[in-house]
Backbone bond lengths (Angstrom), bond angles and torsions (degrees), N, CA, C in turn:
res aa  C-N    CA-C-N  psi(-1)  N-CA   C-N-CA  omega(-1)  CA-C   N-CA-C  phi
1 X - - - 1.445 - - 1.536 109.39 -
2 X 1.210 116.28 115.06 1.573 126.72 154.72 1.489 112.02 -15.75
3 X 1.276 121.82 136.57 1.534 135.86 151.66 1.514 108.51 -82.52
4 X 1.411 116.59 110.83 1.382 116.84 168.84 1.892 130.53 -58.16
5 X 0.490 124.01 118.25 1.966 118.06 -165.99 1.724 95.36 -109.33
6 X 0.890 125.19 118.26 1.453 118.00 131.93 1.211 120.10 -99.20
7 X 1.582 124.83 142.78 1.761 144.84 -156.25 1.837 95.36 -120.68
8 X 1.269 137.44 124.96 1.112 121.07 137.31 1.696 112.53 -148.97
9 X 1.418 107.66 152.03 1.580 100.10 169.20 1.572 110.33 -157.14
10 X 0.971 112.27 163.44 1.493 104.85 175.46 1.247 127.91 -78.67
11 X 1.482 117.67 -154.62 1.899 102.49 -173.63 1.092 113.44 -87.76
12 X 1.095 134.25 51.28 2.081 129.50 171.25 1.601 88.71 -149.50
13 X 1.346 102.20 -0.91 2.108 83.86 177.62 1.840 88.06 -131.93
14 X 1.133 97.62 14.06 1.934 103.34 170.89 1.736 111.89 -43.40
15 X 1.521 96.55 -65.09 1.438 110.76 -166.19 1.512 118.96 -59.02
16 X 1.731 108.77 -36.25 1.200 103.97 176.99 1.287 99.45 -112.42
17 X 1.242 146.26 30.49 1.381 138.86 147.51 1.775 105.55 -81.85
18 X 1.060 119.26 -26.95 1.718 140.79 170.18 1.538 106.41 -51.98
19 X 1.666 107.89 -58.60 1.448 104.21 -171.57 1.654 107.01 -85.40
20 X 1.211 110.54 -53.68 1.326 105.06 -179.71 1.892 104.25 -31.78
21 X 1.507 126.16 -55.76 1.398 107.93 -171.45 1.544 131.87 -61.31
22 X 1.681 92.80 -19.76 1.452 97.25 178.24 1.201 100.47 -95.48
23 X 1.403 138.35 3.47 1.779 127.51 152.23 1.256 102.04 -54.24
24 X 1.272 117.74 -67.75 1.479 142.52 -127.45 1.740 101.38 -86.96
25 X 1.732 104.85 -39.71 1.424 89.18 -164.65 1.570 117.17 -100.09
26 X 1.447 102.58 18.82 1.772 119.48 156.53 1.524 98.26 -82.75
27 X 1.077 151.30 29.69 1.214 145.72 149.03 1.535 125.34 -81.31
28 X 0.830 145.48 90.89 1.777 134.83 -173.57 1.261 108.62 -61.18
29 X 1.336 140.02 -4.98 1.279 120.29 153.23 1.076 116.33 -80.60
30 X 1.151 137.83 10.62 1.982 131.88 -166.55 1.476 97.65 -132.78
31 X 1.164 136.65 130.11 1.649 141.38 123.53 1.318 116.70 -79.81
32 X 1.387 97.96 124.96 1.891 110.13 -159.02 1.484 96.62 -126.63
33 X 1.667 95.18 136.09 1.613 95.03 -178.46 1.635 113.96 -145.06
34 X 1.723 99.41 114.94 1.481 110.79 -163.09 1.355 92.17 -49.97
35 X 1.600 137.90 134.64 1.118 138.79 144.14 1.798 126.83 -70.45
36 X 1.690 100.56 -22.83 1.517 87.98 -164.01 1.953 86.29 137.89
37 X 1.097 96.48 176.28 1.891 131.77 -65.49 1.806 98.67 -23.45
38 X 2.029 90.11 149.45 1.093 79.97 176.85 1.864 114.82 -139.25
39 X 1.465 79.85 38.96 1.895 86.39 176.42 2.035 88.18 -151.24
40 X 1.339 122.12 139.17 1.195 124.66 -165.26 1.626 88.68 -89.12
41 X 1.479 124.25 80.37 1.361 157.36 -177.90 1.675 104.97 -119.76
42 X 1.119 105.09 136.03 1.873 104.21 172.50 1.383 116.09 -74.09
43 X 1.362 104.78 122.10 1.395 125.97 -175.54 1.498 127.25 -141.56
44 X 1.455 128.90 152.48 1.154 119.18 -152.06 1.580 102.31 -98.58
45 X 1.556 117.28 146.68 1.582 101.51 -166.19 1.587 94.95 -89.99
46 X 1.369 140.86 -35.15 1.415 130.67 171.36 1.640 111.82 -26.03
47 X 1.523 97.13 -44.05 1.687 77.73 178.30 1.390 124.31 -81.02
48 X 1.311 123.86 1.55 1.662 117.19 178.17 1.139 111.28 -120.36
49 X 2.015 113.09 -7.69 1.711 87.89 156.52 1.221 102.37 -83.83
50 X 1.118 142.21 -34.12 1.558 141.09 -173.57 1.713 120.10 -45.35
51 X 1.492 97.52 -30.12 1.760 119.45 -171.23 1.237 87.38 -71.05
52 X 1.637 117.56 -75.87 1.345 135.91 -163.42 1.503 118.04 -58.70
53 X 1.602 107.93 -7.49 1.649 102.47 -173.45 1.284 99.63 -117.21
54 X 1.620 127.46 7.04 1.312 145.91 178.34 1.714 101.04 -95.39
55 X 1.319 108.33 -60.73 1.467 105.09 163.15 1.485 140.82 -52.72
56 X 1.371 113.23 -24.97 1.404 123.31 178.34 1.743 83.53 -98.20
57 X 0.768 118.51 -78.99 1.746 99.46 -164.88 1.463 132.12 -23.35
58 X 1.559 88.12 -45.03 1.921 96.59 -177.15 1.428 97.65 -83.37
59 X 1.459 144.91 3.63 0.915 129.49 161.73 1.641 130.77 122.93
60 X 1.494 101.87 -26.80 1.358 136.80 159.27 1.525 115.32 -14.07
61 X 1.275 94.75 -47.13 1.550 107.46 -159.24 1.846 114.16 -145.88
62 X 0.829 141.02 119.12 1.476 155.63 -127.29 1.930 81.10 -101.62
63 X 1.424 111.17 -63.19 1.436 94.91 -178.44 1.843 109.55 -141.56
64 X 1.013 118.84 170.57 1.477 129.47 169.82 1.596 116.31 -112.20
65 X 1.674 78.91 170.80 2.077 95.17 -176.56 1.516 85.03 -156.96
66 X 1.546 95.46 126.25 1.658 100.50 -169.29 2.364 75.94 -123.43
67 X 1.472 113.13 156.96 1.170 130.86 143.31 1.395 117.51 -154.06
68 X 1.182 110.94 147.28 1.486 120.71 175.54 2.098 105.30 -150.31
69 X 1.165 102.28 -169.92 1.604 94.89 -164.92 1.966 121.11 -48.56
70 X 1.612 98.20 -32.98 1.143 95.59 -173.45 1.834 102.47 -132.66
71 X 1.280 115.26 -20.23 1.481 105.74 147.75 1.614 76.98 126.58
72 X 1.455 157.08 -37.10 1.629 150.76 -108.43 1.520 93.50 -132.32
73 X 1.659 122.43 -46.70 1.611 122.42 167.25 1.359 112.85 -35.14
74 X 1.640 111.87 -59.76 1.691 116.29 -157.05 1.476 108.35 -90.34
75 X 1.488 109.22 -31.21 1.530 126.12 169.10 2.069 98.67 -45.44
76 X 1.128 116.43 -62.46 1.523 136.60 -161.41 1.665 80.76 -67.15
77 X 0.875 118.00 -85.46 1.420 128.61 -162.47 2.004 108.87 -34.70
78 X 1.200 121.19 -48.37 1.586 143.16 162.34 1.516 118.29 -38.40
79 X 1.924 100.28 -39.85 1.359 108.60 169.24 1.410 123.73 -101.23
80 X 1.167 110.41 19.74 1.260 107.06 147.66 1.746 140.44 -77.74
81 X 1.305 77.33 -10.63 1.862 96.22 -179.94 1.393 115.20 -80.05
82 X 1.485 108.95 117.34 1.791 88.68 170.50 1.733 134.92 -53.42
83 X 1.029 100.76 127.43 1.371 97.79 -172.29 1.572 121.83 117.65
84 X 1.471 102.82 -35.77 1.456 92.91 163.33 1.224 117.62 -71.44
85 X 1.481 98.62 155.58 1.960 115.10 151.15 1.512 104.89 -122.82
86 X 1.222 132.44 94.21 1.749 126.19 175.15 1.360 102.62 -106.29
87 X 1.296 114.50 135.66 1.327 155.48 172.17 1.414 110.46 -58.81
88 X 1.536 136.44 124.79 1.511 112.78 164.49 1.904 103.41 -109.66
89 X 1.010 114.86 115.32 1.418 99.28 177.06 1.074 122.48 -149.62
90 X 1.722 134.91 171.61 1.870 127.50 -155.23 1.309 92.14 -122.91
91 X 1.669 125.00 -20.72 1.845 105.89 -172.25 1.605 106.18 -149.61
92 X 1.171 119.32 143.66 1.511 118.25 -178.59 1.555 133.59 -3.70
93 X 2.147 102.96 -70.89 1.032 73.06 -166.10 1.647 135.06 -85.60
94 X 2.073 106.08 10.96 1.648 82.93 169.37 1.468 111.79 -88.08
95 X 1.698 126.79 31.36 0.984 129.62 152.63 1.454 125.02 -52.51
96 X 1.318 75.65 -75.36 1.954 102.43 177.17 1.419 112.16 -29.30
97 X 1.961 103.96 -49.87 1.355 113.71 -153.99 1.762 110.26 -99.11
98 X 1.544 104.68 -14.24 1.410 95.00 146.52 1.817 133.41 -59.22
99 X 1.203 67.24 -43.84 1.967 61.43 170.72 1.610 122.49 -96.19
100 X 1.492 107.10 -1.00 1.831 91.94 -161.27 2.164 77.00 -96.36
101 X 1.209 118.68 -40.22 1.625 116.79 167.06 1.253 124.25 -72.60
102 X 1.173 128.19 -76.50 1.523 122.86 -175.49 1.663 112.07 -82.12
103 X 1.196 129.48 -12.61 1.387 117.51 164.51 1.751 106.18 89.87
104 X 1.745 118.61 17.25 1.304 122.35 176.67 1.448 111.43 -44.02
105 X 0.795 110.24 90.73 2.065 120.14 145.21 1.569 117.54 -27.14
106 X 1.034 128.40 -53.74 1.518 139.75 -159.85 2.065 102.43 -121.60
107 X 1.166 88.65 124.55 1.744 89.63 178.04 2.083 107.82 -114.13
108 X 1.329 104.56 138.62 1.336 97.58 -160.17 1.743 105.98 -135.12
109 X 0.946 110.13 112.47 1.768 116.13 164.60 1.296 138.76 -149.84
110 X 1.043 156.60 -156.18 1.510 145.32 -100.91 1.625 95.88 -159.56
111 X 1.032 133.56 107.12 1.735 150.32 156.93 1.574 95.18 -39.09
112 X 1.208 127.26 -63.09 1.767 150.31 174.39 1.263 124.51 -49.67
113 X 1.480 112.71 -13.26 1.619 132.47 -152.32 1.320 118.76 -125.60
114 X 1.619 95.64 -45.47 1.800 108.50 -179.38 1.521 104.83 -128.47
115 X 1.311 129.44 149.89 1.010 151.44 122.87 1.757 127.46 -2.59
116 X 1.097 147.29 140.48 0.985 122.97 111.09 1.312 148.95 -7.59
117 X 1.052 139.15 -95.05 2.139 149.63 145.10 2.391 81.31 -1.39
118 X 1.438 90.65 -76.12 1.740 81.69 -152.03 1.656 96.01 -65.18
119 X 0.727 142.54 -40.32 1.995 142.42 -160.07 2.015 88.19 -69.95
120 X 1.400 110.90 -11.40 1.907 83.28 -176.01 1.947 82.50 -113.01
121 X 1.668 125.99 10.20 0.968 100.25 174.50 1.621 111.82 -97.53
122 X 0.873 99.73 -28.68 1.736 140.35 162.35 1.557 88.02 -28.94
123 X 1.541 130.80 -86.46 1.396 146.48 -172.23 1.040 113.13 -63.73
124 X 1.534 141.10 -31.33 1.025 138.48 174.53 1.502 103.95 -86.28
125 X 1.006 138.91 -41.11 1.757 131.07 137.95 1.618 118.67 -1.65
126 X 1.052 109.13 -87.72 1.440 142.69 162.53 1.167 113.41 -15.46
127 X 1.795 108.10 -70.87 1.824 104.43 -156.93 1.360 89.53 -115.89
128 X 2.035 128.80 39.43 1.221 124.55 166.39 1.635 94.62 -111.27
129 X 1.329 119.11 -26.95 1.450 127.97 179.14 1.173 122.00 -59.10
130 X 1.278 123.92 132.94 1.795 120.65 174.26 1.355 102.55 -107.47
131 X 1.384 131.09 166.35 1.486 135.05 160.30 1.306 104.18 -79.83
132 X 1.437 80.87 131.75 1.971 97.13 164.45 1.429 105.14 -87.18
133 X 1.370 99.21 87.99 1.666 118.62 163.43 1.202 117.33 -77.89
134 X 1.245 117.83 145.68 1.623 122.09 -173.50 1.455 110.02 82.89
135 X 1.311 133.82 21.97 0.937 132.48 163.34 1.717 144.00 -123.84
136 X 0.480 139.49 -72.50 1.754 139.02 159.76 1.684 107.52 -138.84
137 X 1.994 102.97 -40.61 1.181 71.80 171.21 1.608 138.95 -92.74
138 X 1.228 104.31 18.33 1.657 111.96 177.02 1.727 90.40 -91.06
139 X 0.530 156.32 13.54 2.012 159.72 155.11 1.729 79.15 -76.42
140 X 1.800 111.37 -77.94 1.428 104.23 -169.76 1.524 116.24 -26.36
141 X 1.283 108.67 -70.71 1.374 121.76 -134.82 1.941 82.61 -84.76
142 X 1.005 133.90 2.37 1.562 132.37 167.01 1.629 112.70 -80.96
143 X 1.529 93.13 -26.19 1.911 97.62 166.03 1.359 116.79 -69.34
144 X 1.672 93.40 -59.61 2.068 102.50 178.66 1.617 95.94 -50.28
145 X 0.789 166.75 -47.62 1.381 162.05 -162.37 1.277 105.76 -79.07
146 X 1.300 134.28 -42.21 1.620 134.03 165.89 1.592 113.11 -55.90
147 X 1.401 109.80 -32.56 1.469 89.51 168.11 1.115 130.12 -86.78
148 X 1.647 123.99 10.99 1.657 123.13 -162.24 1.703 88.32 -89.49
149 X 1.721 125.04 28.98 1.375 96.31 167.82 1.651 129.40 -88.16
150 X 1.384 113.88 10.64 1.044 114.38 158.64 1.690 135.87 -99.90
151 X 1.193 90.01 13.36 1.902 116.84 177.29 0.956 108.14 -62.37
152 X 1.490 107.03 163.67 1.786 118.28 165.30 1.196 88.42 -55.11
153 X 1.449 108.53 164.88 1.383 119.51 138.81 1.844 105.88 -112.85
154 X 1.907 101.59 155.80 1.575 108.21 -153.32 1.918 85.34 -90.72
């Protein structure tokens, strides 16, 4: 079964939100789906982490990849959604360890920050990681989820 991806970022994480999908969605394990922005036009990133953390929450989409200039705007903006947990990060391993500990859904960084070479090592980090379920930190990450009761709901 396919890993669902939704991709979105605004216009300073355009260019490499662009390549990263055409890395990523020659993969046959992934169905990848540009969310937006999709002309390098000025645009606000609240609205495409908000899109993208609306889509992975309700279910749409198994996980996300948010970029914008510095990765922490659209990252912030993603967690406002109930249900997300997004990650903001510049190098693998708090890739890995967003998801192999807290179980981040949505991975988020910086057009301004990383590279190319590191932003597809960054993702391939990410959606190569499984949660270590059954362990202490799924106790954790059952707390972070107790507090999303003041969240949107999707």
């Amino acid at each position: 079964m396919k890993i669902r991806i939704a991709i979105g970022s605004d216009h300073a994480g355009f260019d490499l939100k662009n390549n990263i999908f055409d890395a990523i969605s020659s993969n046959i394990s992934y169905e990848v789906t540009d969310m937006g922005t999709h002309t390098p036009d000025s645009v606000d990133y609240p609205d495409f982490g908000a899109l993208v953390g609306r889509a992975v929450a309700a279910g749409e989409f198994d996980l996300g990849i948010l970029v914008c200039g510095t990765g922490v705007g659209i990252t912030i903006s993603a967690n406002k959604i109930k249900g997300v947990r997004a990650a903001c990060v510049s190098e693998p391993y708090s890739a890995r360890m967003s998801r192999a500990h807290n179980n981040a859904n949505i991975i988020g960084f910086g057009s301004r920050v990383v590279g190319l070479g590191l932003a597809l090592e960054i993702v391939e980090a990410f959606l190569q990681t499984p949660f270590q379920a059954g362990t202490r930190h799924e106790t954790r990450v059952d707390k972070i989820n107790a507090l999303d009761c003041a969240r949107e709901e999707v």
